[in-house]
N, C-alpha and C positions, 0 to 999 in steps of 0.2 A: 756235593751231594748227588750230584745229576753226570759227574766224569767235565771231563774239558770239551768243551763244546767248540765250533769253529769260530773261526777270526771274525768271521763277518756276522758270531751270534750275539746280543747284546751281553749273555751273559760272558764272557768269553775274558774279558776283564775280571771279573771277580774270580771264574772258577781260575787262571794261568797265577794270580796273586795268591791262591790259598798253596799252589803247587810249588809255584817258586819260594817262598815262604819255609815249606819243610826241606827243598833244594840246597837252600842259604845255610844253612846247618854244615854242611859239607865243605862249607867255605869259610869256614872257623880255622884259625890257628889250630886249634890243638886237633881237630880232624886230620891236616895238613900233617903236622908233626906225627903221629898216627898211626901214617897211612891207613884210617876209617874209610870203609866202601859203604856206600848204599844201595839197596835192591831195592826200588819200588816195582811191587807186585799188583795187581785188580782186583778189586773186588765189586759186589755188586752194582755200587753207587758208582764206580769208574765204566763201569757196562750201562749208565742211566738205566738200571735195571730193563734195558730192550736186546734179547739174544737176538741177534742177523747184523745188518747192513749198518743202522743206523750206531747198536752196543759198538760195534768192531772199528766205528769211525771216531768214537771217543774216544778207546783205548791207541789207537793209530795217533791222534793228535797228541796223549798224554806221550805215547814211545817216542814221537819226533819231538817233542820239546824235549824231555830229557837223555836222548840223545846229542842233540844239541850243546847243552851245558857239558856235558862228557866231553864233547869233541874239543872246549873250551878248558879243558881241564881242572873238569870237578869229576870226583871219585864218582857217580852216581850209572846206574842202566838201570833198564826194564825188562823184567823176566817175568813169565815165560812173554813168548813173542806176540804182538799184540793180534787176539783173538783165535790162539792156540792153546791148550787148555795146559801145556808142558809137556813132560815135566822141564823147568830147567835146572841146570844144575851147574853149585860153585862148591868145586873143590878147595881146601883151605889147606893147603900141606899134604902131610900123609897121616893126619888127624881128624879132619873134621871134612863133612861132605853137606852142604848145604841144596836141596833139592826142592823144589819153589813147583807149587801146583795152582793152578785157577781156580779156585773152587766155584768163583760164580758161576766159569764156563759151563762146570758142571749141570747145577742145580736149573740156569734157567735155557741148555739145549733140550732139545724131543727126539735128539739123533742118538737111542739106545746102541745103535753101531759104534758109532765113535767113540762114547761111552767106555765101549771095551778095550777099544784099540787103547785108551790112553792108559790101562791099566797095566799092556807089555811095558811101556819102557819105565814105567815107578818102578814093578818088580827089578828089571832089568839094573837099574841107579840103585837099587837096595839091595841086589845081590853081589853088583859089582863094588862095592866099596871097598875090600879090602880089609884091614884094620882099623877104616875110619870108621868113626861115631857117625851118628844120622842126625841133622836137625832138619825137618821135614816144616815147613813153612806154608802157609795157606793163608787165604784171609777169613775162610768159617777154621772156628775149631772143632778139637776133636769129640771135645767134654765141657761143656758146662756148667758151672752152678748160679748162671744168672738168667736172663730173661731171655733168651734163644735157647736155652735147653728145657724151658717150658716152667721155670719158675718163676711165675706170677700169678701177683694176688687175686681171687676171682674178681674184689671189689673195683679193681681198674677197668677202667673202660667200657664200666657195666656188665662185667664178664665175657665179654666177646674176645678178649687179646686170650686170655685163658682159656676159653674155649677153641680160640684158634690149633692155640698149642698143643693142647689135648688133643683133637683131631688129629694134627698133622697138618691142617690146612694151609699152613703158613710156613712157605717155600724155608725161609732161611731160618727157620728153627732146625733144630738137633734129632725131631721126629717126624721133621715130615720124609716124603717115602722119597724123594730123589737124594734127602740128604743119610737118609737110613742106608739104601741102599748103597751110599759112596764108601761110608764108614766101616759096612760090613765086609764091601769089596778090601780097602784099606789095609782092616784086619785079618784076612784073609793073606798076604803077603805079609803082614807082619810075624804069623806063622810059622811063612814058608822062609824066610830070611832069621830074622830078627827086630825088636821094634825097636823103633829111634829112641836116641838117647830124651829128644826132646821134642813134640810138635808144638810150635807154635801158629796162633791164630790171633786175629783181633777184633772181630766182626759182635763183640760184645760191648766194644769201649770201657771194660774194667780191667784191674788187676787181678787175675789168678793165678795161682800156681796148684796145680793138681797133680797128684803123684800117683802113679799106677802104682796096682796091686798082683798083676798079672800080667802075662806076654797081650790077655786082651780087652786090657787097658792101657 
């Protein structure tokens, strides 16, 4: 919940078992047989929700652990690089282009500069593809229909979580303004290209499947 903390933190033992844990998956026969890779990407809880020194020191420990197991040979890396916002990107053949962005980096910098800069090279991955398809990978999604896109009950939490949502007030929802402003930029290059076959996200913990109805959606 809080990213991997260091060796000498007490919590450091539980957060490397929860990591190792989804690692071990990789280490299946039938991943082996496979050949199945894994990407672990960041999201806000991997950043212990703190943008600077201290977020980029968790994602740093989570890269060097699973780095590690890689060099050990397990299918597994870390994309983008830890405390770079991306994009990175796995080419799958001359079919698929897999393109991995930080979205926490996004939402909890104050650096509207860099902000931009990170916007050449998505276009630049989404114009250079080629004939491939796009699966565009994040940990916030694009679309919601659960409780980060602002659907909850007013009766929870005495309306305050609702009211959050309404607002905006609450960074890692779908309306507030830094995560507005990503989506708009996003769409804006989906545009100018074309939009990916698929984005996926997970920053809701449920199952969706949502299907656009437009280039913007």
């Amino acid at each position: 919940p809080v990213g991997l903390r260091d060796q000498t933190d007490p919590g450091w033992a539980q957060d490397s078992l929860h990591l190792e844990a989804q690692i071990d998956v990789m280490r299946s026969p039938g991943a082996r047989t496979n050949r199945a890779f894994a990407v672990f990407l960041p999201g806000n809880h991997d950043w212990g929700h703190e943008f600077g020194a201290v977020g980029e020191a968790r994602l740093r420990n989570q890269e060097t652990f699973i780095e590690r197991r890689r060099k050990a040979g397990i299918n597994v890396s870390y994309l983008p690089d830890a405390g770079s916002p991306g994009p990175g990107i796995v080419d799958i053949g001359e079919r698929t282009r897999i393109i991995i962005i930080d979205t926490a980096w996004w939402l909890l910098s104050p650096n509207d500069v860099e902000k931009e800069r990170l916007m050449d090279p998505v276009l630049v991955a989404m114009a250079s593809r080629g004939q491939r398809e796009i699966i565009l990978v994040a940990h916030h999604p694009f679309r919601s229909a659960s409780s980060h896109g602002g659907l909850q009950a007013f009766w929870k939490t005495i309306g305050i979580k609702w009211l959050l949502n309404k607002s905006g007030a609450a960074l890692q929802d779908l309306n507030s303004l830094p995560y507005r402003d990503f989506l708009e930029r996003l769409t804006i290059i989906f545009e100018r290209t074309r939009p990916p076959l698929l984005f996926a996200g997970g920053d809701d913990h449920v199952l969706q499947v949502l299907e656009g109805l437009n280039e913007r959606e």
